[in-house]
N, C-alpha and C positions, 0 to 999 in steps of 0.2 A: 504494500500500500504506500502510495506517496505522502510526502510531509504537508501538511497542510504549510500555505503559502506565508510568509510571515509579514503581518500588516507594518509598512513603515510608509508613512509620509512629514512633511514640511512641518518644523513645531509639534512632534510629536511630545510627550513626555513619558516615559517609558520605566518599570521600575524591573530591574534587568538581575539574573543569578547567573551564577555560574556555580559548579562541586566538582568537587573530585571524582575521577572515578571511581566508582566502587563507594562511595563517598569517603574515599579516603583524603588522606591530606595534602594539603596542596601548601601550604606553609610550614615548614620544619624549623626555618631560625626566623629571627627578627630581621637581615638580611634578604629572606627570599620576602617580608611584606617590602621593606624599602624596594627591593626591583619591581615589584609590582606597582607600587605607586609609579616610580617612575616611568615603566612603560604604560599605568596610565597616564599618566601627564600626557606622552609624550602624543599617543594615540588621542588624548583630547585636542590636543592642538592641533596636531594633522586633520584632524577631521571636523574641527571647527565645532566638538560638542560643549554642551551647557552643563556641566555636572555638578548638581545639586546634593550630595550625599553618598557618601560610601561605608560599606563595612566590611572587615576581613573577618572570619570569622576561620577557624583551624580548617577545614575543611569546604570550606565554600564562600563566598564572595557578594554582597548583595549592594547594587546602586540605584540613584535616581537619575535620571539622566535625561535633557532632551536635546533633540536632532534637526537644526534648522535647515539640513541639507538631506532629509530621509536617508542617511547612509549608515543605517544602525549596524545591519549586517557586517558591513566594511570595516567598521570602527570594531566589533567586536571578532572577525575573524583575525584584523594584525595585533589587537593588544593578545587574546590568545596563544596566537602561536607565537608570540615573542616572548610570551613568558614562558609556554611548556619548553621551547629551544632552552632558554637561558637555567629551568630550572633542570630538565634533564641534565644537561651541560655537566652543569652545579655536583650534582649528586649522582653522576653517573647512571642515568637511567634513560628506557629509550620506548617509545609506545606512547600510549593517550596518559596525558595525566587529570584529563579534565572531562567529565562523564557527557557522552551526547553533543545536543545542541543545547545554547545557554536558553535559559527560559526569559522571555520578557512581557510585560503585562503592562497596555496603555492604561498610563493614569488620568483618569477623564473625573474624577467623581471626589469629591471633599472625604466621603465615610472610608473611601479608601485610601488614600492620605492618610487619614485618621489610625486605622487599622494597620497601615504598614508602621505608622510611626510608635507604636504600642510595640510593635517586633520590634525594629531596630531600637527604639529604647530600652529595654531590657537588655539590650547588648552594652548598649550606650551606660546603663546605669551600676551595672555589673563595671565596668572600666571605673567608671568615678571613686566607686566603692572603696577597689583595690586601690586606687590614687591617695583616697583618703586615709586606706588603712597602713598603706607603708610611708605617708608622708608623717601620719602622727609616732610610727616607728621610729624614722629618721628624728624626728623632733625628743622622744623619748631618751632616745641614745645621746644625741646633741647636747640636750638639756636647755630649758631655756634661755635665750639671751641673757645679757645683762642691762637692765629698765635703766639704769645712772645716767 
């Protein structure tokens, strides 16, 4: 059976995933998020996207994003494989590191804004958390300033 056809046109906005295969991981150091960002950067530029939010998560990858030039496909076939190249590379590995095709879902509607934002917050709040909790560690250890 064929793929159904994937809706992109002009101003779209788009809330876009990608996983692993298998859903395995796709990020093993803090290094392979840094290239990621950067070849998204780099892939935003190139292709003139609007990127509104992102999340790495161990095993998959969740954006918002929109396409003043319908070229979703484009933008997400080079950031892809310039990552699986460079993480293969990396860690000596060679095959699909990323399961399928990425899933994307036009965002047309406020409740689902709403809804995606309730997911990616929990991710979001989960970080803060940890932030907070080894910042008041460091400060523990430190010990307060001195007020004089």
């Amino acid at each position: 059976m064929a793929r159904p056809l994937r809706l992109e046109y002009e101003g779209a906005v788009y809330h876009v995933t990608i996983r692993g295969n298998q859903r395995g991981i796709i990020f093993q150091e803090d290094s392979d998020r840094e290239r990621f960002i950067e070849k998204l950067a780099e892939s935003v530029e190139r292709y003139e996207i609007h990127l509104y939010l992102y999340t790495l998560m161990t095993n998959h990858v969740h954006m918002v994003l929109e396409t003043p030039r319908a070229n979703l496909s484009q933008f997400m076939h080079r950031l892809q494989t310039a990552y699986t190249v460079f993480y293969n590379r990396k860690h000596k590995l060679s095959g699909h590191l990323l399961q399928g095709r990425f899933g994307s879902t036009v965002v047309k509607e406020d409740e689902y804004i709403l809804k995606l934002g309730l997911i990616l917050g929990s991710a979001l709040r989960l970080v803060i958390y940890f932030l907070a909790f080894f910042s008041s560690i460091v400060y523990s250890l430190s010990g307060p300033e001195d007020q004089s």
